[in-house]
Each structure stands twice: as C-alpha cells, then as structure tokens.
C-alpha positions in Angstrom: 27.9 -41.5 57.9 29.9 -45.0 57.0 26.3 -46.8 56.9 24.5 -44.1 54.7 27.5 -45.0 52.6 27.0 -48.2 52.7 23.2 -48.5 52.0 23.3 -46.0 49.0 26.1 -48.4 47.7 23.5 -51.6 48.1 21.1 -49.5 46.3 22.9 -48.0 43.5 24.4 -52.0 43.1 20.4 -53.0 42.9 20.0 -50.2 40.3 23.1 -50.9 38.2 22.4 -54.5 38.1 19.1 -54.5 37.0 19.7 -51.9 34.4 20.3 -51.8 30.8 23.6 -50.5 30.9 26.8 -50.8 31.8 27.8 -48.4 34.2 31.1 -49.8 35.3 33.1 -49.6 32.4 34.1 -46.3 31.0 33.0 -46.1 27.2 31.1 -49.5 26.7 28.5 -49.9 24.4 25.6 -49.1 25.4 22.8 -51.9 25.1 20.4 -50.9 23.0 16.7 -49.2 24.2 14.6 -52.2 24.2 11.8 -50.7 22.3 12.9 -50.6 18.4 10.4 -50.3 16.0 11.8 -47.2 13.6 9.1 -45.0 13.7 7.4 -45.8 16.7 4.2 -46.8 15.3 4.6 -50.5 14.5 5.1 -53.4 16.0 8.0 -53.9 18.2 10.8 -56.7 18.3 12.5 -57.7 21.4 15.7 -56.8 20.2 19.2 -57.7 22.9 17.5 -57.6 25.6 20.1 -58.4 28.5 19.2 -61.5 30.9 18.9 -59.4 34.3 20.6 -60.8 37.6 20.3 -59.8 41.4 17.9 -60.2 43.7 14.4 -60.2 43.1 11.7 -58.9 45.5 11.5 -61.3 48.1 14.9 -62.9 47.1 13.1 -64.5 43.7 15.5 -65.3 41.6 15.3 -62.9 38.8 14.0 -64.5 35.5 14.4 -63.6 32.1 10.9 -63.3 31.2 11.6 -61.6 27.9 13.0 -64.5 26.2 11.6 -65.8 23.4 10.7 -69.2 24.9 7.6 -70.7 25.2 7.8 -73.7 27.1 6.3 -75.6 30.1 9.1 -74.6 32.0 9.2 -70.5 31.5 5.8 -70.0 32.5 4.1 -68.9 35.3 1.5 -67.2 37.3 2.4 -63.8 38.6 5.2 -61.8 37.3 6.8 -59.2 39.7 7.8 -55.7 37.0 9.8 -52.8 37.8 9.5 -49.6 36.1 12.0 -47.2 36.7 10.5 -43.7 35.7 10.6 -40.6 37.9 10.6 -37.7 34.5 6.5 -37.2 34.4 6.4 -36.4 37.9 5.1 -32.3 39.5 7.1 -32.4 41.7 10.1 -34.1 43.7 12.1 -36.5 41.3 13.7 -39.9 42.4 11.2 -42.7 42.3 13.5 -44.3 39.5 15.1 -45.7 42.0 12.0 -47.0 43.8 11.7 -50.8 42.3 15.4 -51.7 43.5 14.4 -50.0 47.0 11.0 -51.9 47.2 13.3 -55.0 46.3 15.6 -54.9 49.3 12.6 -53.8 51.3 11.0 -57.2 50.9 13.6 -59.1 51.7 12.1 -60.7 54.9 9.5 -61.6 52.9 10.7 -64.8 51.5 9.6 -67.6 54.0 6.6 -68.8 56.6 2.7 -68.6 56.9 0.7 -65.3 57.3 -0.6 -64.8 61.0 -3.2 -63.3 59.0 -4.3 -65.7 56.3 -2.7 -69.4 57.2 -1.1 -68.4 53.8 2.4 -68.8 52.5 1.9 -67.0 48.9 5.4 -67.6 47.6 4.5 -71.4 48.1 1.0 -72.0 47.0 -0.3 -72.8 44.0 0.7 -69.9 42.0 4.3 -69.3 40.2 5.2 -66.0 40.9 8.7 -64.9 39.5 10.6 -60.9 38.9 11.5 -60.0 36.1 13.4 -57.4 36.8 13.3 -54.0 35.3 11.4 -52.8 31.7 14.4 -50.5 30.1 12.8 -47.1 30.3 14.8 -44.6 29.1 15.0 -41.1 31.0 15.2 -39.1 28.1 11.7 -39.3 26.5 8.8 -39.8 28.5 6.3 -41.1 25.9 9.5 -43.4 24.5 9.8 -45.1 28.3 6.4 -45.5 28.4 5.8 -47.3 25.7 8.7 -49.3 26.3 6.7 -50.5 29.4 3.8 -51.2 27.7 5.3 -53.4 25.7 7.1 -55.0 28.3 3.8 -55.8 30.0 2.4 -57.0 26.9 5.5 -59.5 26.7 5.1 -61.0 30.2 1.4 -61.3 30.0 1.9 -62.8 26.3 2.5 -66.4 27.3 0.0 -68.8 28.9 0.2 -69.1 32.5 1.4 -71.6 34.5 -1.4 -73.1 36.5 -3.6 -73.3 33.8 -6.3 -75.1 35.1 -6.6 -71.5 37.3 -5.3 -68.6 35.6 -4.8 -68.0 31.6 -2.9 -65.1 31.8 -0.3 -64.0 33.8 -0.9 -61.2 35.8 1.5 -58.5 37.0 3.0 -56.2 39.9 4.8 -53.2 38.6 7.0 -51.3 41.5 7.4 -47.4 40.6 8.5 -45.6 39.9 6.4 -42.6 39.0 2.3 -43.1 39.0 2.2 -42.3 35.0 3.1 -45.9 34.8 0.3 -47.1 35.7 -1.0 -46.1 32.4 1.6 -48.0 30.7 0.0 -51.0 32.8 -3.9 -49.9 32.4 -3.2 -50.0 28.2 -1.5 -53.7 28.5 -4.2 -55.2 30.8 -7.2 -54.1 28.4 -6.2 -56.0 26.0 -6.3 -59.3 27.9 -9.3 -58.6 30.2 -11.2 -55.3 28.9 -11.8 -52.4 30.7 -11.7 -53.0 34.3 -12.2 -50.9 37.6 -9.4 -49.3 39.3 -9.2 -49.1 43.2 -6.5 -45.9 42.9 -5.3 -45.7 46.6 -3.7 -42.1 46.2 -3.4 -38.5 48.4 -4.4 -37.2 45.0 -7.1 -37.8 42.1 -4.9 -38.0 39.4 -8.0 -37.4 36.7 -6.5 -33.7 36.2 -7.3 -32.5 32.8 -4.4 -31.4 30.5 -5.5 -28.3 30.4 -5.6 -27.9 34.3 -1.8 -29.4 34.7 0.6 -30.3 32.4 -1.0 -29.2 28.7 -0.9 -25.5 29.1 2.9 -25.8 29.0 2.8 -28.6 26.1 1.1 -31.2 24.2 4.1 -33.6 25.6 3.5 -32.5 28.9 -0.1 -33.0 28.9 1.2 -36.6 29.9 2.0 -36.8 33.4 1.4 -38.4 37.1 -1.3 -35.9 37.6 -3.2 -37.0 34.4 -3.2 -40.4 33.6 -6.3 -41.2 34.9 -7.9 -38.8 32.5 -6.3 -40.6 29.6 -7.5 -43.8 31.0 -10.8 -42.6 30.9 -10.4 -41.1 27.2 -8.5 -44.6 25.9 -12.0 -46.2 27.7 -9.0 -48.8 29.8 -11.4 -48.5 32.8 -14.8 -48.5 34.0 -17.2 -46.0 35.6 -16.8 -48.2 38.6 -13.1 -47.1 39.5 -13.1 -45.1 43.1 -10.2 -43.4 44.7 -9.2 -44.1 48.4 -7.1 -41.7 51.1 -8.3 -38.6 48.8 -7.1 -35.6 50.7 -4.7 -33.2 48.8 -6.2 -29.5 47.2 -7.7 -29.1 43.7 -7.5 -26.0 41.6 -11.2 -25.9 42.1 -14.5 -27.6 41.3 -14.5 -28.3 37.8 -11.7 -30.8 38.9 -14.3 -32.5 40.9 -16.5 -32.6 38.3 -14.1 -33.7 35.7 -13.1 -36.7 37.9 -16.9 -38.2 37.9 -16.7 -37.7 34.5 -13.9 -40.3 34.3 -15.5 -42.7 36.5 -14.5 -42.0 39.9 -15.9 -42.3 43.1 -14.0 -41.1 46.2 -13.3 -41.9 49.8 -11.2 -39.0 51.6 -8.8 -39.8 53.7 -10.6 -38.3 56.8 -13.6 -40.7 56.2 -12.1 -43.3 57.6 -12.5 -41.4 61.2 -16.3 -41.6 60.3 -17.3 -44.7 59.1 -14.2 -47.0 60.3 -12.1 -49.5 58.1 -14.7 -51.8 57.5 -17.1 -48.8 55.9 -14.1 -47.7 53.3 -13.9 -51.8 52.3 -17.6 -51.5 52.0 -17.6 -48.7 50.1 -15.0 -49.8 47.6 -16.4 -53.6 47.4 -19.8 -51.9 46.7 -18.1 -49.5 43.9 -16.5 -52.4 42.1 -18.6 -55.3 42.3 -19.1 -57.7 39.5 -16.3 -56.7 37.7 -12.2 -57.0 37.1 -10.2 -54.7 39.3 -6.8 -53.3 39.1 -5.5 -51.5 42.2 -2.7 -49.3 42.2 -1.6 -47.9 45.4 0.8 -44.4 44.9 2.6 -44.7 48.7 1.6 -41.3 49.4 -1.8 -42.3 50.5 0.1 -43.3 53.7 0.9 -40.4 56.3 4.6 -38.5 55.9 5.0 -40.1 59.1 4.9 -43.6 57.6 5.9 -43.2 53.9 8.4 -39.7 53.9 9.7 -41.2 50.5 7.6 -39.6 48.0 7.6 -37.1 45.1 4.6 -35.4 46.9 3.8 -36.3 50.4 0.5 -34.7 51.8 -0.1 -34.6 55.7 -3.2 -36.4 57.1 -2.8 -40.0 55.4 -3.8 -43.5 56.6 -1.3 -45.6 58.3 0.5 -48.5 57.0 -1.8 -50.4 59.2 -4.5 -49.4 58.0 -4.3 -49.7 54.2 -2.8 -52.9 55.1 -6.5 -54.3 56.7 -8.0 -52.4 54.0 -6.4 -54.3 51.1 -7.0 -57.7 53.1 -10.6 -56.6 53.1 -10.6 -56.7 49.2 -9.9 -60.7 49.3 -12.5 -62.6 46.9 -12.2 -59.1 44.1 -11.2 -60.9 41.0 -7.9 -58.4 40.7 -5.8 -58.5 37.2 -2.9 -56.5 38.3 -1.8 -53.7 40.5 1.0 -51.7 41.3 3.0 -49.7 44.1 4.5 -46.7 42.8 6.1 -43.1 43.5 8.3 -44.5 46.5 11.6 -42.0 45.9 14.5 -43.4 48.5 16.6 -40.5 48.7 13.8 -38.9 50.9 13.5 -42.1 52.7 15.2 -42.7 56.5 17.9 -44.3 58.1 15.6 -47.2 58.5 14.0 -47.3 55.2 10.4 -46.5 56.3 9.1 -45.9 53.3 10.4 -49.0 51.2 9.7 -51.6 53.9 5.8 -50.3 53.9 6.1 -50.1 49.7 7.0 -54.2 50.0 4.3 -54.9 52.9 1.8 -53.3 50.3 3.2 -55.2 46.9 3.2 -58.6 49.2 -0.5 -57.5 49.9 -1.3 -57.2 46.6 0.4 -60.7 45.8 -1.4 -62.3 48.4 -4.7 -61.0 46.9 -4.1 -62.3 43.6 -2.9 -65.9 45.2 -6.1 -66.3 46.8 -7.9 -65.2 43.9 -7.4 -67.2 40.5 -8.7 -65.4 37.3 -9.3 -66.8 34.4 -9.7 -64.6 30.7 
C-alpha cells in the first residue's frame, strides 16, 4: 500500500505544481482564472498568469510560454499543452489529471536515437518546449474551454523558431477529456484553415446534440461525444477527416449517417484483422491526401488490456503496437497539431499502463511533426 501512496503523492505534486492555485496554504488568494474578458465576448488579456515549474514531458524544462515576450530567444517550434478538463465527459470522470500522468509517463523519453527512425526528436532541428497547463476551471465547461482556446491562440501567436522551416508553432495538448480537442480545432483554423482530422477513437464522437447531451440542455449539448459535430458546423475541418479503431454501439443509423455528414470516413477497429496495418495507413493516407492534418488520438482506441485508464474503455481495441506502426506510417502528412487525451489515472495500474502508452503516442506525434516542417 506504501507505494500506491507514494505514486498518488508524485502525481497530486505534478498536479499542484502545474496548477493555478495554491493548494498548500490554507486561505491564499486564489490566482485569478486566466481568461478575463468581462463579458466573455471580447478579446482577452493575459492577466497574472503564474510562471509554471516542474517537470515537463520528457523532463523539458517547463517554459513560460504565456509571457509577453517576443524575442529571439522565447521562441520555438513545437510547444507541448496540457489541458486539464474531465467535466464534459458521459461517463467516468478523472482525466484532469491526465497531462501530469502523461508527464511522468514520458520520462524515459528524454535521451538517444529511435531504433525506428535514426531520430533523436528532442535534438533535431526543431525547439520543442512544455508549457505546462492552460488554467481550466472545473466549474464552467464552456468558461475552461475557452480558456484553452485562448491559450492555444497565445502559444501559436509568436513566430516560430526555425523559421526558415516552420512559421507557426505547432502544438501537443495532453487530456484531459476529448472536448478539448475542439478547444484545439477552433485555434488551429485560424492559422492554417480547415484541415483533416485523423480521430483515432473507440467512438465517432460526431453525435448530434439532440442524440447525447442536448435533450438534457443547451449547455450540455457540448460534450466529448459531440465535438466533432460542432467542428463540422464551425466548418474547422474538412470532409476528408476519417476515424480509426471505430468499434463502440450507436443509438442507431441516423448516427451513421450524421457522421458522413460531418466529413467522416471510418476504419473499425476489426478491419485491421482484414486488410492488415499497412491497409488502415493506406486508407487514412488516401482519405487525407493533399491537405493539413490534425490527429488526435482519445487512448481508448487501444484495448482495456493496454490502456484500462479511461473514462470509457470499449473491449476489442488495437494494441499499443499497433497504433504505434500506424502513426509511423503517417510520416511525410504535413500535420499541424494533435493531441492525446481522456487518459484518467485513477483507473490506471500499479505499473502505469495506461500513461506510459499516452507518452509513447504524444512522442509519436512529436516525432511526426519533427520530420515534417510546415510552413503557413
């Protein structure tokens, strides 16, 4: 029981110290929600937001990349973003506490060449820095979300390092619930358009309102089941998008239907017993071709068995293998962002399954993006 103990302790320590608050001193001040804009309509202003310290994912130092500071030497290429929101999820809560868990995860992931790629992505030609957590509050979904936007818009607002190969820095958010990705799909547009999203997921997440969410309210309309559908509506992404490890139930066919009509191809999960690893990369370089790509991976496209951490696991699921050679296969895609999201560590093991396969897929995703320069 002593080393439970002791690894909630290193976690709840990764989540105080990248948080907006002071949790260790009875009665302080609170630091004010970073989003402050009166009504909620205007422009924001970064207003006291709080350097952040710890431990980045793989051991970066964190960097304030909020400050107000323009220079040579605050740039770079690739920022690392977590997004602590678990309060649009169906179903079980927890993946706040996913980016800090995804952190300590990637902590072998700080040194030495890829077997795979002869690559060491941390030291190639890109600047890739964390910047630690967006302040999301917990107490008002569309609030924390727009927070997040804006915290996106801020990191992506400066030039990038390496100009003479990338324009705009590009992000990797660690969930945190999948609604987040909207957060993410809103803040992108504006630099590169509408772009395809690879949407590695057990579930569609295209539900209409009226099918999950907006038949108990307008607010919860908005949720991890739905984004996708307000993607399509806020025309973020293309008709080109495709899902990947699709196996969970839909109320019935009109979700089907409704899905196509935002865009979306599909690959089951079961297809991949079919047509093999090389036929799903086929299938999703095919989909996407000749255009920008965002990919955002919810972990429960891998099997319980692999990923038990989740807010809504679904037997039958690729292993962490697999997606693994499946994302390699996406090398050459010119990809503007991504995401790993819904990893919820109280479900995970003793042996933090679940966050060490969150990291290996985020340190995927960077190594995509490394060997990939995009310019605007």
């Amino acid at each position: 029981m002593w080393w439970q103990l002791a690894v909630w302790a290193s976690l709840a320590q990764g989540v105080v110290g990248l948080s907006a608050y002071d949790y260790n001193t009875p009665g302080a001040q609170q630091v004010r929600f970073w989003l402050n804009d009166g009504d909620g309509d205007g422009d924001v202003s970064v207003t006291q937001m709080p350097f952040l310290t710890g431990t980045g994912f793989a051991t970066l130092p964190v960097t304030d990349c909020f400050a107000d500071d323009d220079s040579e030497a605050s740039r770079y290429d690739i920022a690392i973003l977590g997004a602590p929101h678990d309060t649009t999820t169906t179903g079980r809560p927890g993946a706040r506490f996913g980016p800090p868990a995804i952190r300590l995860g990637s902590n072998q992931k700080t040194y030495g060449l890829s077997v795979y790629t002869g690559r060491d992505a941390l030291k190639d030609w890109a600047t890739v820095v964390d910047c630690g957590d967006a302040k999301m509050t917990w107490l008002d979904n569309r609030h924390a979300l727009k927070t997040l936007e804006h915290a996106h818009r801020k990191i992506s607002g400066r030039p990038a390092k390496s100009g003479e190969r990338s324009s705009v820095p590009r992000i990797i958010t660690l969930g945190g619930d999948h609604t987040t990705t909207l957060a993410a799909l809103r803040a992108t547009e504006k630099h590169w358009g509408p772009v395809s999203v690879v949407h590695f997921d057990s579930h569609i997440d295209t539900w209409d309102p009226k099918q999950l969410g907006g038949g108990v309210s307008d607010y919860a309309a908005l949720n991890h089941g739905t984004f996708l559908h307000f993607a399509h509506e806020e025309n973020l992404i293309l008709n080109s998008s495709i899902h990947a490890g699709i196996r969970a139930q839909v109320s019935d066919e009109s979700d089907m239907r409704h899905d196509k009509e935002c865009g979306f191809h599909s690959i089951t999960a079961r297809d991949i017993d079919f047509i093999g690893i090389r036929g799903v990369i086929d299938r999703i370089r095919e989909s996407v071709k000749g255009t920008r790509v965002y990919i955002s991976v919810d972990i429960d496209v891998l099997d319980p068995a692999f990923a038990p951490a989740t807010g809504t696991p679904e037997v039958g699921g690729w292993s962490s293998r697999e997606l693994g050679t499946i994302l390699a296969g996406l090398e050459g895609l010119e990809i503007i962002g991504g995401d790993v999201v819904e990893v919820a560590p109280p479900y995970d093991n003793n042996a933090a399954t679940t966050a060490l396969a969150a990291a290996e897929i985020a340190f995927g995703l960077l190594e995509l993006m490394v060997s990939t320069p995009v310019k605007v």
